[in-house]
C-alpha positions in Angstrom: 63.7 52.7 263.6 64.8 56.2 263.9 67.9 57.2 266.6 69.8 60.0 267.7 72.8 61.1 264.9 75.3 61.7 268.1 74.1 58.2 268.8 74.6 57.4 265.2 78.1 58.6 264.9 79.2 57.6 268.1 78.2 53.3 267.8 79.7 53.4 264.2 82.5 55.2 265.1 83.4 53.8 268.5 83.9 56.5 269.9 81.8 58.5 273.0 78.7 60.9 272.5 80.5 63.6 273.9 82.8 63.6 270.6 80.6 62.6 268.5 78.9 66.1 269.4 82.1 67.9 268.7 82.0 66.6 265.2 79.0 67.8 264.9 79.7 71.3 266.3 82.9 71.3 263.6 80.3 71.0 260.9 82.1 67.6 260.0 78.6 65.8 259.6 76.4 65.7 256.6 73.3 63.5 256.5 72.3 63.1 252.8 74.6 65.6 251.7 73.8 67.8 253.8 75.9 69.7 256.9 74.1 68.9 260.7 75.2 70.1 263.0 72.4 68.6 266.2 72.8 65.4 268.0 68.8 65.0 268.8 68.0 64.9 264.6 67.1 61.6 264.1 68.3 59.4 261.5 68.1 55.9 260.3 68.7 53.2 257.7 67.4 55.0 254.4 70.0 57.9 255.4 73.4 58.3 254.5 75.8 59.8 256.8 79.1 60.6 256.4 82.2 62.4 258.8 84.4 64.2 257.0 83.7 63.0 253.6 83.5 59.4 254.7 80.1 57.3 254.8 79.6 55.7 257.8 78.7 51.9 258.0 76.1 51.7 261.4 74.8 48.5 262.8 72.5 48.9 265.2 73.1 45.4 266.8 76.1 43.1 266.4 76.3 39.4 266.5 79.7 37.8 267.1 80.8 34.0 266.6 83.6 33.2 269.2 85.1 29.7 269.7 85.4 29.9 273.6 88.5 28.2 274.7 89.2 26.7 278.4 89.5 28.6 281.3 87.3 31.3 280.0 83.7 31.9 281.5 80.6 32.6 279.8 79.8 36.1 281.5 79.8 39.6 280.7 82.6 40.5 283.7 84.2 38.6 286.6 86.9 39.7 289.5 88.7 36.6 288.7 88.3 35.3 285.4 88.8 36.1 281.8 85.5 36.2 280.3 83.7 36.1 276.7 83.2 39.8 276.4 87.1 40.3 277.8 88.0 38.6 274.5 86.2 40.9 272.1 85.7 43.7 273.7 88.8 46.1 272.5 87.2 45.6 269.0 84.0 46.8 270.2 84.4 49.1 273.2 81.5 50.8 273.1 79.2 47.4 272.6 77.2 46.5 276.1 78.0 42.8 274.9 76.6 39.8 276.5 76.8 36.0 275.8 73.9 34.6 274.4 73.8 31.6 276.0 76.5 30.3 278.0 79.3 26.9 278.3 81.5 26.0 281.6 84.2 27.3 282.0 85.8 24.1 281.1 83.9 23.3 277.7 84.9 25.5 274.4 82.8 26.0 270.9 80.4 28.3 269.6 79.2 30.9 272.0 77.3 34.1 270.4 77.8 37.1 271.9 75.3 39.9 270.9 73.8 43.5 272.3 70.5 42.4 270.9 68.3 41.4 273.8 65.5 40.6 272.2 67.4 38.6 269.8 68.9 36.6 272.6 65.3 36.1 274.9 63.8 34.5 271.3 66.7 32.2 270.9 66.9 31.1 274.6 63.4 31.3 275.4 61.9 27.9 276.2 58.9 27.8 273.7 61.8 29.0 270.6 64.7 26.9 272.4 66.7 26.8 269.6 68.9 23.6 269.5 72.6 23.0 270.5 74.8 20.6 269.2 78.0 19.5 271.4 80.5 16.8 270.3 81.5 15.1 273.8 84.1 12.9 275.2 83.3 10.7 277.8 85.2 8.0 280.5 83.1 5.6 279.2 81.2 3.8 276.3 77.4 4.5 275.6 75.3 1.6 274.7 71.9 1.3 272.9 70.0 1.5 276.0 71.5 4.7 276.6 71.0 5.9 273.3 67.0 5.1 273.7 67.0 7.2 277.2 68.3 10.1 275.6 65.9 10.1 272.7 62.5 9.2 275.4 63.8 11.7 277.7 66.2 11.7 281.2 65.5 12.0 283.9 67.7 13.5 286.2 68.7 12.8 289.7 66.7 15.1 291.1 63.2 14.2 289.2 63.6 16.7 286.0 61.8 15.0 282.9 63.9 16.5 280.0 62.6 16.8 276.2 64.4 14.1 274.5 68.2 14.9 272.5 69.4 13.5 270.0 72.8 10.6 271.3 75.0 9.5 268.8 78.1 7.4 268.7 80.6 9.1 266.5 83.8 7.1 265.1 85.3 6.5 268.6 83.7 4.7 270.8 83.9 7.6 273.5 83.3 10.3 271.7 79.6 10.9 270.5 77.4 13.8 269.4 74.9 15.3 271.5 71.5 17.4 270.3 69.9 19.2 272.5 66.5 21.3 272.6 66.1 22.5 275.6 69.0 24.4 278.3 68.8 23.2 281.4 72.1 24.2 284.0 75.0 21.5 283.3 72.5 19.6 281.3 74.7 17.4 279.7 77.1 16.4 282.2 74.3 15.5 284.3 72.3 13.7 281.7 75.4 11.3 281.4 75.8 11.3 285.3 72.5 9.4 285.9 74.6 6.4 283.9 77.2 7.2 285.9 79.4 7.7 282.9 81.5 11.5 283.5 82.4 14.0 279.9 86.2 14.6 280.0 85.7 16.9 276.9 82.5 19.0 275.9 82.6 21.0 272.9 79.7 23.1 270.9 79.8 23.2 267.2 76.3 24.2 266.3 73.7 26.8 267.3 70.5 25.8 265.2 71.9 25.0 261.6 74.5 27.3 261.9 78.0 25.5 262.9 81.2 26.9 264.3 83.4 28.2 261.7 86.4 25.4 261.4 88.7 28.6 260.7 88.3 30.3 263.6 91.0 29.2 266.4 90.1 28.8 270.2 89.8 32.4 271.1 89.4 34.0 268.1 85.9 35.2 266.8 83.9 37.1 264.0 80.4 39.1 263.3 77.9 36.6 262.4 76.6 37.5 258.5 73.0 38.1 258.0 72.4 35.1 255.6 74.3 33.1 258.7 71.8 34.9 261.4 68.9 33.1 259.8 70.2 29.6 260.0 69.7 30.3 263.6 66.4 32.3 263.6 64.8 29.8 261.4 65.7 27.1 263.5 63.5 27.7 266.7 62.1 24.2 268.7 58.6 24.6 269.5 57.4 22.7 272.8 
């Protein structure tokens, strides 16, 4: 895919196409070696540019691994709260970021935050769902009856037949693992709310086969390698 170079220069720089043009104009920008000084050439991944002597490192899209901590919403901007892209964003200021996927505002774990939206509609889209898996506290113990209705299927209070998840007891008795393959709004809380049993604590540590890194503290975050991006893509649920 071929783009503009004062597009080029200005997403690997971070800074605005309006500079990025006066770089150009200073004869600071080679492509290949060689001086340009237009914003419309177009470049791409075979070709080296460099400002000022110094190769530039583009990526067209970015894929980030945050551990969400409490309080914090799952949204690209809010008048009241802190959001996911609030957390990140003065590392990438001139990424139109977005959460790919979202958690309450009272959960924490792995969110993925991306400017990839075709990326994001594969991995959310119901007929590539790609799992989710949660570690959950509850107010109450699960049972083996519970355990079966979660693997057939629930079916929530209002008559939605969901695709069965995975339910397992972990080494407290109120604290189990939950897989999921489908996203439906709250799902969890009110899968366990048709045993009238309520989550205390809901955490995700898994997106497809790729889990949270243990390093990273509540808040903090990193770019997703490409190795790492596949243990996601190669993960998809089909119905």
């Amino acid at each position: 895919m071929l783009i503009r170079l004062d597009k080029y220069i200005s997403d690997a720089m971070g800074i605005s196409r309006q500079d990025a043009k006066k770089l150009l104009s200073k004869g600071a920008v080679a492509v290949d070696g060689k001086v340009i000084k237009k914003g419309d050439a177009k470049v791409g991944d075979a070709n080296r540019v460099s400002v000022n002597g110094r190769q530039l490192d583009y990526k067209q899209f970015v894929y980030i691994m945050l551990n969400k901590p409490k309080g914090v919403v799952s949204a690209t901007d809010d008048k009241n709260d802190t959001t996911v892209v609030d957390l990140v964003k003065g590392d990438y200021p001139k990424r139109n970021l977005f959460p790919a996927g979202r958690l309450d505002k009272t959960s924490t774990g792995f969110v993925l935050l991306t400017d990839d939206g075709d990326f994001a509609h594969d991995i959310l889209a119901p007929k590539k769902h790609v799992s989710k898996e949660y570690i959950v506290t509850l107010d109450a113990e699960i049972n083996d009856e519970i355990i079966g209705k979660f693997n057939s299927g629930v079916t929530l209070a209002d008559g939605t037949l969901l695709k069965s998840a995975v339910l397992e007891v972990t080494g407290e008795p109120m604290v189990v693992k939950v897989v999921l393959k489908q996203g439906v709004y709250h799902q969890i809380k009110r899968m366990f709310g048709v045993f009238d049993i309520g989550v205390n604590e809901l955490h995700r540590t898994h997106i497809g086969a790729l889990e949270l890194d243990k390093t990273l503290a509540p808040g903090a975050y990193r770019e997703i390698t490409a190795e790492e991006l596949e243990k996601i893509v190669f993960n998809e649920i089909d119905n």
